[in-house]
C-alpha positions in Angstrom: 5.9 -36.5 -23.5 4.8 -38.1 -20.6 1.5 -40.6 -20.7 -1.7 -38.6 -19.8 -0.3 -35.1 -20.7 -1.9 -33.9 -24.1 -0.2 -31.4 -26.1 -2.2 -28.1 -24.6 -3.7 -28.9 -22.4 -4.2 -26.4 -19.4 -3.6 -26.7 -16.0 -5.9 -26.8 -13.6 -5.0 -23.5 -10.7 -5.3 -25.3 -7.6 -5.0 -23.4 -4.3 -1.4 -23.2 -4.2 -1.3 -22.0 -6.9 -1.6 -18.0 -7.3 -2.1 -16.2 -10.3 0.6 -13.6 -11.3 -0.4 -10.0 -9.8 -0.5 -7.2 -12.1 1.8 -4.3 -11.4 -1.1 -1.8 -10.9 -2.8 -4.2 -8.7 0.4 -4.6 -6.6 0.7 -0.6 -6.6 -2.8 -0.7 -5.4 -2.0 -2.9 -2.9 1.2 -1.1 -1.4 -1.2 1.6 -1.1 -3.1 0.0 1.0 -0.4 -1.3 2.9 0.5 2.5 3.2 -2.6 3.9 4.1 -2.7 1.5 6.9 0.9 2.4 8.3 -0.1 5.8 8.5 -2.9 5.1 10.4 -1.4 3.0 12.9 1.4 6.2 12.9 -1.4 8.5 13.4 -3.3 6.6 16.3 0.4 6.1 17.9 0.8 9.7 17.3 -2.5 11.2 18.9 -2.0 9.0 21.9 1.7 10.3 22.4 0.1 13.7 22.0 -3.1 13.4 23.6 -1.8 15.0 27.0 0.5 17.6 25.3 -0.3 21.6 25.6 -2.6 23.1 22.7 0.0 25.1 21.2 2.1 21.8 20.7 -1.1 20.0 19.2 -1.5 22.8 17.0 2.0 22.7 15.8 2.9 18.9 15.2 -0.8 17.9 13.4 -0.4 20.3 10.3 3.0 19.0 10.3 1.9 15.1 10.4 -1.2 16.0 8.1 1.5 17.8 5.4 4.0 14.5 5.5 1.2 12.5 5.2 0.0 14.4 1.7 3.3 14.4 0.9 3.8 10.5 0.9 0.4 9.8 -0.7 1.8 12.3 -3.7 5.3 10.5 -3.7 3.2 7.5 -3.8 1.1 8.1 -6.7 4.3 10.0 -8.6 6.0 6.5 -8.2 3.2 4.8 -9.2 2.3 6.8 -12.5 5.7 6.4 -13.6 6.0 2.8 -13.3 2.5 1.8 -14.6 1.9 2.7 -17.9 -1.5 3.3 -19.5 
């Protein structure tokens, strides 16, 4: 043992010094990192689009709005199955 160190003593968390994230708080946070993605997709998306004929806008936004449903559901299936409780 070395001089100064007690048996049990805890350790002081200093600021480089992180405490370990939780899965669901990680899941939490890849959805955020997620929902973000898809806006920046979207804003990309509307400004590519924002010149285009009706009939086109009318087509590709039910298409982008079904994809983006469809990750958020992948999303939360992943997430369900991995985090138990």
């Amino acid at each position: 043992m070395r001089p100064g160190y007690g048996g049990c003593t805890a350790r002081p968390a200093g600021l480089g010094r992180l405490l370990a994230v939780e899965l669901e708080e990680q899941y939490a946070i890849a959805l955020g990192v997620l929902s973000v993605v898809l806006l920046i997709a979207g804003t990309v998306l509307a400004r590519a689009l924002a010149s285009a004929p009706g009939r086109v806008t009318r087509t590709v936004f039910p298409i982008a709005a079904a994809l983006t449903l469809a990750a958020f559901g992948i999303f939360v299936v992943i997430a369900r199955v991995h985090v138990k409780g």
